[in-house]
C-alpha positions, -999 to +999 in steps of 0.1 A: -847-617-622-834-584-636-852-567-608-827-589-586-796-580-609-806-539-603-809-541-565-775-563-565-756-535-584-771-507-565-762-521-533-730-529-543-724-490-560-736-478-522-707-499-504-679-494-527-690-453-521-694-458-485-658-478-487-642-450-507-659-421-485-643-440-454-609-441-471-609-406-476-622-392-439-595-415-426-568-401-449-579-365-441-580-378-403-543-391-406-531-365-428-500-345-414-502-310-408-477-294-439-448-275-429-447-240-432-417-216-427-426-191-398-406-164-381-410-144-348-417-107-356-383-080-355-382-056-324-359-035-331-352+009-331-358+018-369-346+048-383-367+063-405-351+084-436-365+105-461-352+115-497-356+148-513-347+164-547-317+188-545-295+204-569-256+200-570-232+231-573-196+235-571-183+245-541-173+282-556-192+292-591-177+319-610-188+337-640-167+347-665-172+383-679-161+406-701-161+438-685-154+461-710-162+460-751-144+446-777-138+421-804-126+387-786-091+384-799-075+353-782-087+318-762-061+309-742-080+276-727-088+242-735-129+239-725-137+215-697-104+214-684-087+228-654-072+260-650-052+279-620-056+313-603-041+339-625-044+321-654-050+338-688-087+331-705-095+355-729-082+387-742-103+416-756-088+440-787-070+466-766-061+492-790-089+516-784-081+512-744-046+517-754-053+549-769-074+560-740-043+554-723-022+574-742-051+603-740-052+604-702-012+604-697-011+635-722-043+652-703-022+646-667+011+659-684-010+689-694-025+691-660+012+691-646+024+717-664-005+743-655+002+733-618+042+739-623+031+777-635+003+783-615+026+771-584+056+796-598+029+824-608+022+818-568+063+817-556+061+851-574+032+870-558+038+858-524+071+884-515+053+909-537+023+913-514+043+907-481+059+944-494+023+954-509+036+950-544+001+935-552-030+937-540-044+905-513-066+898-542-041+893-566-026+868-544-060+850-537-064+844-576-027+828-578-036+808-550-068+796-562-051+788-599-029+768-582-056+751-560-074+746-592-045+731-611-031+709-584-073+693-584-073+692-625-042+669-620-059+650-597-086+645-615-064+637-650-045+609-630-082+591-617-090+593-650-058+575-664-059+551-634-092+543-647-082+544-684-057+515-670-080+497-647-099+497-683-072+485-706-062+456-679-099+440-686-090+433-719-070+403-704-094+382-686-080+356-659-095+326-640-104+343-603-097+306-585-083+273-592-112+248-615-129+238-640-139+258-665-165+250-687-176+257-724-170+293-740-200+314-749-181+335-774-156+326-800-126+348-817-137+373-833-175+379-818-178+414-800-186+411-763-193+432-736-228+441-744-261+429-747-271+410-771-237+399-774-221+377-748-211+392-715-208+360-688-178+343-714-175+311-694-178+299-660-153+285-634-161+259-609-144+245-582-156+210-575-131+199-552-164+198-528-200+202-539-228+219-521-261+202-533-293+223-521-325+207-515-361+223-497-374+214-467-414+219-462-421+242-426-436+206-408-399+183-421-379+209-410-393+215-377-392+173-372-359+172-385-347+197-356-364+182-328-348+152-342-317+166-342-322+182-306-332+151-285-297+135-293-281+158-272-303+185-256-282+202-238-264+217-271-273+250-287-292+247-320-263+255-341-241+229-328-267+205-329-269+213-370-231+205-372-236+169-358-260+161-387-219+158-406-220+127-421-256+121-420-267+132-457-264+105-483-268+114-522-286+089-548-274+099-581-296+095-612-290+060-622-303+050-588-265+044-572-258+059-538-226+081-541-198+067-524-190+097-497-209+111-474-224+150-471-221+168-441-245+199-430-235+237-443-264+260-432-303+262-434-316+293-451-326+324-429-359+320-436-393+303-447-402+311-485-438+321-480-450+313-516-439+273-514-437+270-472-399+252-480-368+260-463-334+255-478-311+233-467-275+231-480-246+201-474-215+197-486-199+164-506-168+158-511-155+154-546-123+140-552-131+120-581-142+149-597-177+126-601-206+152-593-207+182-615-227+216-613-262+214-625-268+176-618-298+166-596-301+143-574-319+128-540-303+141-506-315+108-481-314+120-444-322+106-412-350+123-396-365+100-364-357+070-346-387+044-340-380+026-308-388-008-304-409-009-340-425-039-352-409-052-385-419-084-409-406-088-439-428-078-469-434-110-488-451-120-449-478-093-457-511-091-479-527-066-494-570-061-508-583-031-511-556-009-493-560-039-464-531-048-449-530-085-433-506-113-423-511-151-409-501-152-375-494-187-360-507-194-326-490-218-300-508-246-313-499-243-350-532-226-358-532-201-388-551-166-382-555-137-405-548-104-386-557-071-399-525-051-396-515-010-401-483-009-427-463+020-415-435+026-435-415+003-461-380-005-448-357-018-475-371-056-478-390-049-442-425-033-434-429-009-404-463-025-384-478+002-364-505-015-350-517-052-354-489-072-341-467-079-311-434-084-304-440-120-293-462-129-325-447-155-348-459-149-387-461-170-415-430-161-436-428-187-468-456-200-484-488-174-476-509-185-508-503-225-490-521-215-458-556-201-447-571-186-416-580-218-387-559-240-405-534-265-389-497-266-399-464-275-383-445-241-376-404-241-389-389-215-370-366-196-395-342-169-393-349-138-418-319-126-436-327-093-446-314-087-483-311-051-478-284-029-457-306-008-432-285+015-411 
């Protein structure tokens, strides 16, 4: 009897699993592929930009100096502030240049007088030795005293121009229109010579900024032929002056500066230690934003992909340095593909090789799908979240 009882429950444990198992095949039978967001891959020319580290300067910098000695007497600026052409900075203590002065007008008055008598000791001799008063010699010595004097005066008034010239540097003024900056030396210090200050302060115009940043030999030659197959049939030269507009500057907190830089010159030559060339654009300025000294990344164009291949990043996964996406077939069949990441775009990948333009990839929902497996394809449009020019 319990014999009977065992082989009833086992055979009724076997139907109600080959019941369930049924369920479940039919269930996976009927099941409807999910839906998965897909997108047909971008075709489009890419431009491809590269950033590099430059350095801003003002558009004119110009040292401050004091080019004579002396104790500073006077600041006639407010630091950090603007100042014109012609304007008073600094003055110097000019009573020792002052004397000078007075020491050279008395050495030319001196040098005037000997010329007055050595040009009358000459009026004298000359109707003398017409008559052969006085010997030729005679007359060669009055002539060469008043050579003589007529050269020490001469020489007395350079020396009291330069006495002058001298006595003027004691009053320094700003050489252009800017900004100046902070003062090296304060009232009272003596300046002029090292070790005490000699560059005072420093003036700046930053109506426009050149920012300087290094090419290496192999970016610079790209950059040129880049530059040359827009319009071949201009000079070199001219085809530097179209790069105008072309330079963009990211700042230090990451912004992009609001004006664009045009193209100044590249350097006359290679450096040989680093194998860099220098490149300099101007930025204009007129909210006085950039200053001197500040660095910051110089972005420029340098090629043109045609037709590239573009999916958008969160499309593509990586393992190991493998790149790979899902691409969908026709009939709504998953397949990893192996794919070469070129270049990152904004919110875009560059796909060198892998992928055609009339593949359709997986875009939302990578970690829901597998390689061979069905789904039902939603075509979707990608809205790029980043600005690419």
């Amino acid at each position: 009897m319990k014999l009977f009882h065992l082989r009833t429950m086992m055979i009724l444990v076997i139907g109600i699993f080959i019941m369930v198992s049924s369920c479940k095949e039919d269930a996976k039978k009927n099941a409807t592929p999910p839906e998965i967001q897909v997108m047909k891959v971008i075709q489009q020319n890419v431009p491809i930009y590269k950033e590099f580290v430059g350095q801003v300067y003002g558009l004119q910098d110009i040292p401050i100096r004091a080019r004579v000695e002396g104790y500073l007497e006077e600041i006639r600026f407010r630091e950090g502030r603007p100042v014109k052409k012609g304007d008073v900075l600094y003055r110097i203590d000019s009573q020792p240049f002052l004397a000078e002065v007075a020491a050279q007008e008395s050495k030319v008055a001196e040098a005037q007088t000997y010329l007055v008598n050595a040009e009358n000791e000459l009026a004298r001799y000359k109707p003398l030795a017409e008559i052969n008063a006085v010997s030729k010699s005679d007359l060669d010595a009055a002539q060469a005293s008043r050579d003589a004097a007529e050269a020490s005066l001469d020489a007395a008034k350079a020396n009291l121009r330069m006495a002058n010239i001298n006595l003027s540097y004691c009053t320094i003024k700003s050489p252009i229109d800017g900004l100046i900056g902070k003062t090296e030396a304060r009232v009272g210090e003596f300046v002029g010579r090292e070790p005490n200050p000699v560059i005072l302060n420093m003036v700046s115009n930053i109506e426009s900024m050149r920012v300087q940043f290094f090419l290496t030999e192999a970016d610079y030659l790209v950059l040129i032929k880049e530059v040359e197959n827009d319009r071949p049939d201009e000079d070199i030269e001219n085809a530097e002056s179209r790069q105008s507009g072309n330079f963009e500057l990211i700042l230090a907190d990451g912004t992009t500066y609001q004006y664009k830089g045009n193209f100044d010159f590249i350097d006359r030559n290679v450096d040989v230690s680093t194998g860099s060339i220098m490149i300099q654009t101007l930025f204009p300025n007129p909210n006085s934003l950039l200053r001197p000294g500040m660095f910051a990344k110089v972005r420029v164009k340098f090629e043109t992909v045609p037709n590239a291949i573009l999916v958008p990043q969160r499309s593509i996964m990586e393992l190991q340095g493998q790149y790979s996406v899902y691409v969908v077939d026709s009939d709504g069949t998953v397949k990893a593909r192996t794919v070469a990441a070129a270049e990152r775009i904004g919110d875009l990948w560059l796909i060198s090789e892998g992928l055609e333009a009339t593949d359709v990839v997986v875009l939302e929902g990578i970690q829901k799908v597998r390689s061979d497996m069905k789904i039902n394809p939603v075509l979707t449009e990608f809205q790029s979240q980043t600005n690419q020019q």
